[in-house]
C-alpha positions in Angstrom: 3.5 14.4 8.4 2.8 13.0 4.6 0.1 14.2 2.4 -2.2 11.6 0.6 0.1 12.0 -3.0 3.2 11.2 -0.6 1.0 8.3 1.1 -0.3 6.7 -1.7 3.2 6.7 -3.4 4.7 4.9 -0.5 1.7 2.3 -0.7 2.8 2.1 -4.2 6.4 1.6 -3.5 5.6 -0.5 -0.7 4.4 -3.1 -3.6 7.7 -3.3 -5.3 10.6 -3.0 -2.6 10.2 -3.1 1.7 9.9 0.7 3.0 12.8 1.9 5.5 11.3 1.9 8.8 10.8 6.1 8.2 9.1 5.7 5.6 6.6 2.4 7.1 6.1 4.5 10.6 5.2 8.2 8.4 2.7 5.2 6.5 1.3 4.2 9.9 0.9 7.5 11.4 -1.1 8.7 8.3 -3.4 6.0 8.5 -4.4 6.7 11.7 -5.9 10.1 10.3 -7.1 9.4 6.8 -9.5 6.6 6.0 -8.9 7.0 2.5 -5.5 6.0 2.0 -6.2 3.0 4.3 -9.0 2.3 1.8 -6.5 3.2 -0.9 -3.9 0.5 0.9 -6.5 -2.3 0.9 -7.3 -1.8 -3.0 -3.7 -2.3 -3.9 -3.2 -5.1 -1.7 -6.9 -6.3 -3.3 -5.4 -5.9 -6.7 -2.0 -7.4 -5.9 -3.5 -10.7 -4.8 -6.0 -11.1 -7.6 -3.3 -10.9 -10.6 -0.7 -13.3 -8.2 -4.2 -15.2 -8.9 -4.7 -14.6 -12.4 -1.7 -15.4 -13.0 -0.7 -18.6 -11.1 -1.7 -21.9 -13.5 -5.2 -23.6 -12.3 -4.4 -27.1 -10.5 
């Protein structure tokens, strides 16, 4: 099983580029013991959406 650093870089990665399924189902089966990097996993997604707003021109 990952640790939180290994979790929270895949969350990270996650952004940029889609995870091979290994890496998406080690994601999963973290979150279903550690409510922080699910917290951590809705901040960045959070974040990701409100610059894609920031930066999108006002209609």
């Amino acid at each position: 099983m990952i640790n939180c650093k290994e979790a929270t870089q895949l969350i990270s990665q996650g952004q940029e580029r889609k995870l091979a399924l290994a890496e998406r189902l080690a994601l999963k089966l973290h979150f279903l013991f550690c409510a922080g990097c699910r917290a951590s996993d809705q901040q960045f997604e959070f974040l990701r959406a409100a610059a894609r707003r920031i930066g999108s021109p006002e209609p």
